[in-house]
BADOPA-239957 format. One record per residue (C-alpha): residue number from 1; residue in three letters; x negated, y, z negated. Coordinates in nm, 4 decimals. Last residue first. Layout:
% BADOPA-239957
R, NUM, ala, X, Y, Z
...
This chain:
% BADOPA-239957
R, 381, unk, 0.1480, 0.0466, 0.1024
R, 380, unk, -0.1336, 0.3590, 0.0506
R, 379, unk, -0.4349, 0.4194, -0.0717
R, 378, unk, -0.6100, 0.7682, 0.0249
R, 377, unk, -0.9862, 0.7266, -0.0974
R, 376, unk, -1.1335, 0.9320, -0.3605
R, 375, unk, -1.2828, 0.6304, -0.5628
R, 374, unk, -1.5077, 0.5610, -0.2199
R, 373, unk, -1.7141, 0.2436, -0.1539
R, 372, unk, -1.6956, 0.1024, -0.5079
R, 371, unk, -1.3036, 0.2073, -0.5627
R, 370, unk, -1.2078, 0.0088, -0.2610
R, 369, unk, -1.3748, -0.2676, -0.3334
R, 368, unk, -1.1678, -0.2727, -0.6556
R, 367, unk, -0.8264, -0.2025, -0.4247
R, 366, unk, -0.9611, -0.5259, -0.2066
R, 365, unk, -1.0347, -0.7566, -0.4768
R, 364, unk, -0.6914, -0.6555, -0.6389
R, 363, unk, -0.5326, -0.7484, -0.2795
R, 362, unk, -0.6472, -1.0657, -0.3230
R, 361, unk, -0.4913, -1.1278, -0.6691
R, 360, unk, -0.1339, -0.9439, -0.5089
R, 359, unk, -0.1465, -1.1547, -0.2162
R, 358, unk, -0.1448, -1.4257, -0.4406
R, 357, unk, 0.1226, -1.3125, -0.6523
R, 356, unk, 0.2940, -1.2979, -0.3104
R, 355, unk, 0.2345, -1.6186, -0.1582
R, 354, unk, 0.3693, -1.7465, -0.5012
R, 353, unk, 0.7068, -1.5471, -0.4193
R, 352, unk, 0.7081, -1.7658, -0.1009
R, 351, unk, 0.7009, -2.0432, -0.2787
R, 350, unk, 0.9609, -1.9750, -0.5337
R, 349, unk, 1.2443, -1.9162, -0.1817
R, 348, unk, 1.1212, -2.2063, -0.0132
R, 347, unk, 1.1755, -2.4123, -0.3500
R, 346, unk, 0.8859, -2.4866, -0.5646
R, 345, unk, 0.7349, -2.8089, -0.6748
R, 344, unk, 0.4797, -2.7450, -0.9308
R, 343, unk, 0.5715, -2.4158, -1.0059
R, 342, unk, 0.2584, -2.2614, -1.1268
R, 341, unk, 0.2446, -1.9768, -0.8474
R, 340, unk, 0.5603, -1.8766, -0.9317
R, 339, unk, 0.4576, -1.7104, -1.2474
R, 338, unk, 0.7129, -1.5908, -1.5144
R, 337, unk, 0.6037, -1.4487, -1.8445
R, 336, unk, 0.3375, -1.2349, -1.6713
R, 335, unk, -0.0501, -1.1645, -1.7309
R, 334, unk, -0.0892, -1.4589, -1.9452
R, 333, unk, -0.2942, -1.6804, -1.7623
R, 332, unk, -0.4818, -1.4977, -1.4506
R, 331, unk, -0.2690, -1.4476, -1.1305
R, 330, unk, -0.2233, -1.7664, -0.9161
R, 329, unk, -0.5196, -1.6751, -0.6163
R, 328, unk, -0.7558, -1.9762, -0.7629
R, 327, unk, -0.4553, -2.2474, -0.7358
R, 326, unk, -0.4807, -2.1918, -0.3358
R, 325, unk, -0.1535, -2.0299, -0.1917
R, 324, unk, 0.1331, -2.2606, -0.1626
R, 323, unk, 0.2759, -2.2328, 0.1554
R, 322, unk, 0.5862, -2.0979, 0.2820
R, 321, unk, 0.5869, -2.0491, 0.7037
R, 320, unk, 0.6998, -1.8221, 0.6963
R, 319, unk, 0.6434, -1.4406, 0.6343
R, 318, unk, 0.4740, -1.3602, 0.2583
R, 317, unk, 0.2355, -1.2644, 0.3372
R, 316, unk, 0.0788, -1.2062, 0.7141
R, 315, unk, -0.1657, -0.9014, 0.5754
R, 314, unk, -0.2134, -0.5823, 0.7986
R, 313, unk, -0.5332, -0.4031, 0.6631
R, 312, unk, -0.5332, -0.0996, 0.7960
R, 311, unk, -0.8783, 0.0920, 0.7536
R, 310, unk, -0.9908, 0.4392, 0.8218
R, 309, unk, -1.2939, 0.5879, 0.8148
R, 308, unk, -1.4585, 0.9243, 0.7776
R, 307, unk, -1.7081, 0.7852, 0.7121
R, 306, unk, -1.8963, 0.5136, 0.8901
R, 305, unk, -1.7744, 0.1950, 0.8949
R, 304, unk, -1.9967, -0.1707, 0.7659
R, 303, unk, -1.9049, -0.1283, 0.3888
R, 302, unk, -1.5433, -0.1000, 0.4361
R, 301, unk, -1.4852, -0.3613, 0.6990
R, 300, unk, -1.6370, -0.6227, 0.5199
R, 299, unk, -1.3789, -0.5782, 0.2258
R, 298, unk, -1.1180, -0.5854, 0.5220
R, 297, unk, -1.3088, -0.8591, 0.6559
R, 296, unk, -1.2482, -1.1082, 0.3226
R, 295, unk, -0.9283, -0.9229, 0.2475
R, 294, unk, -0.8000, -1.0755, 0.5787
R, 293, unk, -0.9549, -1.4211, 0.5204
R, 292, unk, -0.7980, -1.4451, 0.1778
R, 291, unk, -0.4751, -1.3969, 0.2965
R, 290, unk, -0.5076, -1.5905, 0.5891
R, 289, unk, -0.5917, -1.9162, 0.3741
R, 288, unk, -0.9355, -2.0140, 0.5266
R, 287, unk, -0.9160, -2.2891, 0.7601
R, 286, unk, -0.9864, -2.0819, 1.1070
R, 285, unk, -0.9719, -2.1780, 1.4502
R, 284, unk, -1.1613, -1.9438, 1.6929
R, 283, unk, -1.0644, -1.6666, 1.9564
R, 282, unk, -1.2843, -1.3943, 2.1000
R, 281, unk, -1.2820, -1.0252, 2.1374
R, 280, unk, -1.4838, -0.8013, 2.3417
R, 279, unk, -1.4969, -0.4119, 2.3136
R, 278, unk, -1.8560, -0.4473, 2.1798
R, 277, unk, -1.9471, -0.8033, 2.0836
R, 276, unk, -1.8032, -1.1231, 1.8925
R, 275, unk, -1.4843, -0.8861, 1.7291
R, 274, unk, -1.2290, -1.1045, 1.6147
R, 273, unk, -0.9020, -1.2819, 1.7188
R, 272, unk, -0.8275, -1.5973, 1.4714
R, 271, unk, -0.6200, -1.8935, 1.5494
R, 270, unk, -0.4630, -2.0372, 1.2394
R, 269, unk, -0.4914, -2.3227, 1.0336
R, 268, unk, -0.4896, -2.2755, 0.6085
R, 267, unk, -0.2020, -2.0219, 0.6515
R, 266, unk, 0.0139, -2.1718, 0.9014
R, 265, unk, -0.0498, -2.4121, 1.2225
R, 264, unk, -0.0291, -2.8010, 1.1257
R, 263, unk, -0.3042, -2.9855, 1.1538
R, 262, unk, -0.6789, -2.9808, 1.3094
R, 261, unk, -0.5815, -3.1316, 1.5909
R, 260, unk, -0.3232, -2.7963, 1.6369
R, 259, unk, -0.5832, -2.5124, 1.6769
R, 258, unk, -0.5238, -2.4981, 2.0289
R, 257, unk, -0.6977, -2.2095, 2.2522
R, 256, unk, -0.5432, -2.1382, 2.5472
R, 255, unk, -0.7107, -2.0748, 2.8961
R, 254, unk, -0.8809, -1.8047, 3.0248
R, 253, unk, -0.5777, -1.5367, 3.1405
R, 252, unk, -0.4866, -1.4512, 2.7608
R, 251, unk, -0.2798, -1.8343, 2.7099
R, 250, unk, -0.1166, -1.8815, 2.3604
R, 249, unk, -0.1122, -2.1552, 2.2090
R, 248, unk, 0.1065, -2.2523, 1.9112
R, 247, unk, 0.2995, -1.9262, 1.6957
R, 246, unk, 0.2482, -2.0254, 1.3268
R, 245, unk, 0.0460, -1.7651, 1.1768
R, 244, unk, 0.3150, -1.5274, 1.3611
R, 243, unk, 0.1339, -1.2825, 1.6593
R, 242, unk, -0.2604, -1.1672, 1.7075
R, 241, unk, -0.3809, -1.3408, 1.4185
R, 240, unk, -0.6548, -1.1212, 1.2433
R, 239, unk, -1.0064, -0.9402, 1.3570
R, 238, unk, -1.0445, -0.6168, 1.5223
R, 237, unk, -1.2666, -0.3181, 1.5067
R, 236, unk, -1.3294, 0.0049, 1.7218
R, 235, unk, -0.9145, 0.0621, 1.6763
R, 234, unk, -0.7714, 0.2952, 1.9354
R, 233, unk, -0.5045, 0.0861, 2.1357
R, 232, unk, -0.7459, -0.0884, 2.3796
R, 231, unk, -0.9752, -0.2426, 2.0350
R, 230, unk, -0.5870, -0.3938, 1.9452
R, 229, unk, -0.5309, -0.5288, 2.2842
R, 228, unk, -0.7814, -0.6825, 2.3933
R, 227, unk, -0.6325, -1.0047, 2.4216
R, 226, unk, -0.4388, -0.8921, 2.6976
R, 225, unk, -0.1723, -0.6296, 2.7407
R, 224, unk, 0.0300, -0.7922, 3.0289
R, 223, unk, -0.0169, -1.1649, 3.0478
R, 222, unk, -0.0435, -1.1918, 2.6401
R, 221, unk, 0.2674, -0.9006, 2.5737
R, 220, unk, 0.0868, -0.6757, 2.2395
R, 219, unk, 0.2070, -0.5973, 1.9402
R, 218, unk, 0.2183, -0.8478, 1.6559
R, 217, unk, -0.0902, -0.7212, 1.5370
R, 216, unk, -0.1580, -0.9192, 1.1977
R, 215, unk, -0.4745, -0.8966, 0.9456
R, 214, unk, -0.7561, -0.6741, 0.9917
R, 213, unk, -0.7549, -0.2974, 1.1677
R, 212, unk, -1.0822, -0.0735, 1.1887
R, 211, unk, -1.1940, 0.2756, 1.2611
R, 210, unk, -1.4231, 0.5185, 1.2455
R, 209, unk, -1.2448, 0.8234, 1.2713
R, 208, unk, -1.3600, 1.1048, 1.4789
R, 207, unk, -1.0041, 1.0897, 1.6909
R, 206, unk, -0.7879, 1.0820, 1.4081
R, 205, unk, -0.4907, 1.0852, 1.6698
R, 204, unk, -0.6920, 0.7951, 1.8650
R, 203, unk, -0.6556, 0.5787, 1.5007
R, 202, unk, -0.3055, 0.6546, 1.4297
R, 201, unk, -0.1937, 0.6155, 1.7813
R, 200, unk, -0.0939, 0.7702, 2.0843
R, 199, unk, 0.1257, 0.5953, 2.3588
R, 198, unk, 0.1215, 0.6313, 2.7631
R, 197, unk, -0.1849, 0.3386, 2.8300
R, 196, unk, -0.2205, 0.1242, 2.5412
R, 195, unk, 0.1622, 0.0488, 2.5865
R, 194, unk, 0.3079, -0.1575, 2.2979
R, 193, unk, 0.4045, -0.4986, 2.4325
R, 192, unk, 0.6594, -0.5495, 2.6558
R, 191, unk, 0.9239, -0.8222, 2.6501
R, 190, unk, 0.9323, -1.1872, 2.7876
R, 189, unk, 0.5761, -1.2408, 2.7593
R, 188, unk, 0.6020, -1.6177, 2.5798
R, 187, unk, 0.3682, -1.4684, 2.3184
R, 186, unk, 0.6850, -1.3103, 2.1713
R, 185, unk, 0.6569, -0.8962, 2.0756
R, 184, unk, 1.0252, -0.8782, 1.8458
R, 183, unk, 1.2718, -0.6385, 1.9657
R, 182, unk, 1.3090, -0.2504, 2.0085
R, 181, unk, 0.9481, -0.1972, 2.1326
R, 180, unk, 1.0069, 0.0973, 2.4299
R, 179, unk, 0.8195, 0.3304, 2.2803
R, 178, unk, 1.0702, 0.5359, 2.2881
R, 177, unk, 1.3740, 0.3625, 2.1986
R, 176, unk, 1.1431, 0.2020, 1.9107
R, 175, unk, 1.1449, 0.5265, 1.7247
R, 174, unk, 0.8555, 0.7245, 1.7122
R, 173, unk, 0.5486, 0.7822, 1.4325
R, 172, unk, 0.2819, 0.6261, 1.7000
R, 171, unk, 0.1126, 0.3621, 1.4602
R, 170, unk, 0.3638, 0.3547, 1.2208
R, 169, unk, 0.6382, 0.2843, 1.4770
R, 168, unk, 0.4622, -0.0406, 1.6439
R, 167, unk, 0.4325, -0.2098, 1.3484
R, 166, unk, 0.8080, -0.1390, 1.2567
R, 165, unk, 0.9351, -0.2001, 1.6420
R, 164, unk, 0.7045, -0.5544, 1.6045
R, 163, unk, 0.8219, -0.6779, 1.2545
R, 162, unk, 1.1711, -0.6613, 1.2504
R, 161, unk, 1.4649, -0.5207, 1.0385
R, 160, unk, 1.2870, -0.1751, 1.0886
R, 159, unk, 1.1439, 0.0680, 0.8545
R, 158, unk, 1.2887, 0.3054, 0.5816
R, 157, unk, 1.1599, 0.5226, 0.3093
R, 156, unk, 1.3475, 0.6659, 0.0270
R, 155, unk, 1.1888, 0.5169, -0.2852
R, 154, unk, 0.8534, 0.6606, -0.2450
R, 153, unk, 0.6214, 0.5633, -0.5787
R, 152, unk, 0.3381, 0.8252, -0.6398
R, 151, unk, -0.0176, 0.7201, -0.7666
R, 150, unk, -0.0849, 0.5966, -1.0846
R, 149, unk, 0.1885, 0.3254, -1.1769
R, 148, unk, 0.2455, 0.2449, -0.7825
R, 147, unk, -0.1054, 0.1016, -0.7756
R, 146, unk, -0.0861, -0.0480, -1.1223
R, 145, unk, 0.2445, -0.2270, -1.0213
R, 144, unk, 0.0629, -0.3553, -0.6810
R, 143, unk, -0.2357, -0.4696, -0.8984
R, 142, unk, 0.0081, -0.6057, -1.1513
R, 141, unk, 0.2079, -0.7993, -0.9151
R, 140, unk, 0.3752, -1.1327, -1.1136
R, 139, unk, 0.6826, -1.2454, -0.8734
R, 138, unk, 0.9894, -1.0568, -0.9533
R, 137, unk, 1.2300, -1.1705, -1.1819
R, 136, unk, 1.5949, -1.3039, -1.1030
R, 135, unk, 1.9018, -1.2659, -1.3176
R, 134, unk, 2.0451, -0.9868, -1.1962
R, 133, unk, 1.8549, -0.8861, -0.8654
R, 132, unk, 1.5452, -0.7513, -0.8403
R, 131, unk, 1.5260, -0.3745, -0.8203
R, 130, unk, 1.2510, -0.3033, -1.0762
R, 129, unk, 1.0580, -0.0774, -0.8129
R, 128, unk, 0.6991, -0.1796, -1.0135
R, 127, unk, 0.8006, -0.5175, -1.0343
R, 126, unk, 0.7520, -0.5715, -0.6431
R, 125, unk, 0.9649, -0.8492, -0.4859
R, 124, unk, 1.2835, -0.6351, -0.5147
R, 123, unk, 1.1196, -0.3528, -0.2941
R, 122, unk, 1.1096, -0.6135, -0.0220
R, 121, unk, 0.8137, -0.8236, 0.1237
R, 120, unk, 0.8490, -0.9776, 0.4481
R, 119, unk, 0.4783, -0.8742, 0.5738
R, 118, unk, 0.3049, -0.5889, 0.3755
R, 117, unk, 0.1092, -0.3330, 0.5640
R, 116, unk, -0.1638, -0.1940, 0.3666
R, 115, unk, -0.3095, 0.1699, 0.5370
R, 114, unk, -0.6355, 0.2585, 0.3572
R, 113, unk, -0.7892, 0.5915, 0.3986
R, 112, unk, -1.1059, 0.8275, 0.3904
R, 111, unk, -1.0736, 1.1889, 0.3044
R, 110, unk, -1.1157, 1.4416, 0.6114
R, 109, unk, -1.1241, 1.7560, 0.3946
R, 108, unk, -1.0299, 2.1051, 0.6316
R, 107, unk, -1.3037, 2.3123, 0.6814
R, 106, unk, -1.2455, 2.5415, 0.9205
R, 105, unk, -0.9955, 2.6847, 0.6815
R, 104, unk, -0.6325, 2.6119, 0.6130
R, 103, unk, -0.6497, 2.5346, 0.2467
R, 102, unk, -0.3467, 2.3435, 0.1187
R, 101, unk, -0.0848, 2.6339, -0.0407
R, 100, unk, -0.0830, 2.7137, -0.4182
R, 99, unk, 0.0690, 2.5302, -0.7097
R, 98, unk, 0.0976, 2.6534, -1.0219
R, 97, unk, 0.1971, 2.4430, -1.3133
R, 96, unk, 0.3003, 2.5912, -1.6659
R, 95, unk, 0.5827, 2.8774, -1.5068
R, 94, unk, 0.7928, 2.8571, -1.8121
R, 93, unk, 0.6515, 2.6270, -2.0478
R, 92, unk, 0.9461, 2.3937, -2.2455
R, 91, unk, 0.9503, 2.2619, -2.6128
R, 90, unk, 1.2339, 1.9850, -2.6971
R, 89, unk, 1.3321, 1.8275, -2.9916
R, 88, unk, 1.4513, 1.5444, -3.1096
R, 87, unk, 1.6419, 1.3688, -3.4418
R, 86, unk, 1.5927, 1.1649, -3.7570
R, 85, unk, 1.5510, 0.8469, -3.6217
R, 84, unk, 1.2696, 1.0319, -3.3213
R, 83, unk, 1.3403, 1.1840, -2.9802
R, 82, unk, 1.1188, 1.3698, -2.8001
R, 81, unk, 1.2155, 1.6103, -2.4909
R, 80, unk, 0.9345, 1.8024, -2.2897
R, 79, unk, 1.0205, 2.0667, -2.0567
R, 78, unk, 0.8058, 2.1536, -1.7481
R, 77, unk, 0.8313, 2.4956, -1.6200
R, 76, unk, 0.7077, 2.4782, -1.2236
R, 75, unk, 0.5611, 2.7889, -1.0159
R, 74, unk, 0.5281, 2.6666, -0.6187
R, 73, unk, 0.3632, 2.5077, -0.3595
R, 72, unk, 0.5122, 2.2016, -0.2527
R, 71, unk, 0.3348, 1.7925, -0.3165
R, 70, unk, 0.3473, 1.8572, -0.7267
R, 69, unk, 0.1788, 1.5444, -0.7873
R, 68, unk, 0.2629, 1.4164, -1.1643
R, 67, unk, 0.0146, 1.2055, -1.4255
R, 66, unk, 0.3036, 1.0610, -1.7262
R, 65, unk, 0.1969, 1.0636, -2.1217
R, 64, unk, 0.4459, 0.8925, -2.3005
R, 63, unk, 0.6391, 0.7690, -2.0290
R, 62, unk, 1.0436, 0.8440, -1.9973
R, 61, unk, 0.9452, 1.0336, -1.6360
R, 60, unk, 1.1279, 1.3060, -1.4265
R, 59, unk, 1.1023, 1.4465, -1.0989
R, 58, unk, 1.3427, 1.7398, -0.9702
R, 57, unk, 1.0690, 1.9847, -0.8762
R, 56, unk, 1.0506, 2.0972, -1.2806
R, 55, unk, 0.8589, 1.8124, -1.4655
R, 54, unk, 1.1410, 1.7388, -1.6411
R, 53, unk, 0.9760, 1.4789, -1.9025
R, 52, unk, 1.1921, 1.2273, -2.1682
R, 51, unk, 1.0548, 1.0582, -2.4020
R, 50, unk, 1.1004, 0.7744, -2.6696
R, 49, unk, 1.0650, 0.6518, -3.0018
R, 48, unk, 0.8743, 0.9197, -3.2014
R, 47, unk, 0.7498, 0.8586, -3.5241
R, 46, unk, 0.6208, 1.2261, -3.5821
R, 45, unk, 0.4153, 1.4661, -3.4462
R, 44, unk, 0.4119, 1.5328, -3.0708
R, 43, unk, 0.0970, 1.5667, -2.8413
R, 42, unk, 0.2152, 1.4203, -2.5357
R, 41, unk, -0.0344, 1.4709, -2.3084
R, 40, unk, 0.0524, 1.5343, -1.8961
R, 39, unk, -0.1515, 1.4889, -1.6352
R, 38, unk, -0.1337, 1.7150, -1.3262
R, 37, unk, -0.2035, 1.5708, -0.9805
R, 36, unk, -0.1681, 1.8698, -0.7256
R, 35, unk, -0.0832, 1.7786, -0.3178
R, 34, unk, -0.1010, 2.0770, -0.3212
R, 33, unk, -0.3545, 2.3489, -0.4066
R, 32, unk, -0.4199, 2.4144, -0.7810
R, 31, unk, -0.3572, 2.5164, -1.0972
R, 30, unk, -0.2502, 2.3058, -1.3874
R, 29, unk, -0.5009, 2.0503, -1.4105
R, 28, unk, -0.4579, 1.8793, -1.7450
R, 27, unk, -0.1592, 1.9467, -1.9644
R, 26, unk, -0.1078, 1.9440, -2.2911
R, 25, unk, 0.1952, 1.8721, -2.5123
R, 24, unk, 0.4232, 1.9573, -2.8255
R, 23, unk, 0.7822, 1.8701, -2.9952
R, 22, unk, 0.7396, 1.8797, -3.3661
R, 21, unk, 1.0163, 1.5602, -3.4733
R, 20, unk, 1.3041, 1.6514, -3.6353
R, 19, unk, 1.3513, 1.6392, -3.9478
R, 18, unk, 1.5605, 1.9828, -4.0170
R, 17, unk, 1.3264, 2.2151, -3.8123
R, 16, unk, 0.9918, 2.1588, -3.7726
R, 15, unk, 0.8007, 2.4616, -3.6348
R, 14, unk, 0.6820, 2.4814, -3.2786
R, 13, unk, 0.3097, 2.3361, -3.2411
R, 12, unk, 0.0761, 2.5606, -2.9609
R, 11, unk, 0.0936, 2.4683, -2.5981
R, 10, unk, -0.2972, 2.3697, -2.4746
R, 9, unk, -0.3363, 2.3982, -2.1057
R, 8, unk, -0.6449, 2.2152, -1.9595
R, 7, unk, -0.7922, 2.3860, -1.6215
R, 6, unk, -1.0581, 2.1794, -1.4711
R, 5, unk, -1.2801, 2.3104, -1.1884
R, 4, unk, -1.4236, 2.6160, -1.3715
R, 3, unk, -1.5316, 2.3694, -1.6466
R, 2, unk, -1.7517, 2.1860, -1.3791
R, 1, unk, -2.0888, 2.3241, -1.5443
């Protein structure tokens, strides 16, 4: 029996008082270590029309029935308020959720874990923030807005204006000043890659970690770091563009591979850096749309590793250049009002919002691979 592992909290019905609705809830998994998901029922009578939750560590929520993670140990009271046409009410539990400390035994949970670097893409470009502009909608992300929708949304975080010093700070956790990546990583070597030698990393911290990295790098100086330079920084597996989709050449000490006979570099022509033995990486031209291609090996990457595992998936949308994504990445019909992807002939600014419902579609794939390989795996974006 698993009844000792769920702990469901039934508040009995208040009395109606002069037509107002009969304020009442449940809650699911009250007691526990932290981080603590509770969810929340709303078990009101009466035609109510909205809601309002204090959940009691300063979060709220309007939903119907809301999931919470208390993150700090702690006693909380949650108060429910429900509002009907003739009135509200409000019933509050002192003390409903407690929260105790993370274990700190000698057997400490290694869960597995996704990092998903988006390229370019700002809080306004993701419905689930509902900080576009006035006037403007967001491109159509449902997977993105599911994500956020059952998990926990951070609106306080912060990165760089540029791609390299941000790259470079979430794999180390310090400022560019340190690390000594302030500006942009150029393939013409002009400034200093990421140091394999004097910085830690996400992967070498986890140490036991399987571990793998698709999509972008965007870290490493060609004549200085070489082309090894992701497996030399802690991953075991690499494969993605090692700068911009649309950076020409670039010469590793054997000669530069040029993709451009086959067209213009971007999405559908880039050079790709892979894996083609242990601790070796090669180049080759590929003509599937990066976005795709990423997915395609992070997907890969998640039934080849070895638990525990950990995957970043760096994805080049939506930086330049803007391309239409392939008509089968356009989200399905009907999922959004407003789809960029079926603009026939879009402006720079509509086509890279297409890039993004695309990513979104792809990503999808991955998040559903994802749940196959491990349901309890850490997500985040």
């Amino acid at each position: 029996m698993f009844l000792s592992l769920l702990t469901t909290l039934a508040l009995s019905l208040p009395p109606a008082q002069h037509g107002a609705p009969v304020v009442s809830f449940s809650a699911v998994g009250t007691k526990g270590a932290a981080p603590l998901r509770v969810q929340f029922q709303d078990e009101s009578r009466g035609q109510i029309t909205s809601w309002s939750w204090d959940f009691g560590d300063g979060a709220t929520s309007s939903e119907r029935n809301p999931a919470h993670v208390y993150m700090a140990p702690g006693s909380y009271t949650v108060a429910l308020r429900a509002s009907s046409r003739t009135g509200s009410g409000t019933h509050t539990r002192a003390q409903v959720v407690a929260v105790s400390r993370p274990t700190l035994s000698g057997t400490l949970p290694r869960p597995n874990v996704v990092l998903i670097v988006l390229d370019d893409i700002g809080v306004d470009r993701v419905g689930a923030y509902g900080e576009a502009p006035a006037g403007a909608v967001e491109p159509c992300t449902p997977n993105l807005d599911a994500l956020a929708a059952n998990g926990l949304l951070l609106r306080n975080c912060y990165a760089d204006p540029l791609c390299s010093p941000t790259r470079a700070q979430i794999l180390t956790g310090r400022h560019g000043f340190r690390t000594g990546v302030g500006q942009l990583v150029d393939a013409s070597g002009s400034r200093s890659g990421l140091s394999a030698t004097f910085e830690r990393t996400l992967p070498e911290i986890l140490g036991t970690y399987d571990s793998s990295l698709v999509g972008k790098w965007h870290l490493g100086n060609a004549s200085l770091d070489g082309l090894d330079h992701p497996l030399r920084s802690g991953f075991r597996y690499y494969s993605g563009s090692m700068y911009n989709l649309g950076v020409g050449p670039v010469d590793y000490g054997n000669g530069a591979l040029d993709c451009t006979p086959f067209g213009p570099l971007g999405y559908y022509n880039w050079v790709k850096t892979e894996n083609v033995g242990p601790g070796q990486l090669g180049q080759s031209c590929s003509s599937t749309y990066a976005t795709t291609d990423t997915v395609d090996d992070a997907v890969a990457s998640l039934f080849a590793m070895q638990e525990p595992w950990f995957l970043q998936v760096n994805v080049n949308a939506a930086h330049l250049p803007p391309e239409l994504p392939p008509p089968a990445l356009c989200p399905n019909p009907g999922t959004c009002a407003t789809q960029y992807c079926q603009i026939g002939t879009p402006s720079v600014a509509e086509a890279l919002d297409a890039m993004v419902e695309a990513l979104d579609r792809e990503l999808g794939r991955l998040l559903a691979s994802v749940q196959s390989v491990d349901p309890d795996a850490y997500i985040l974006v």
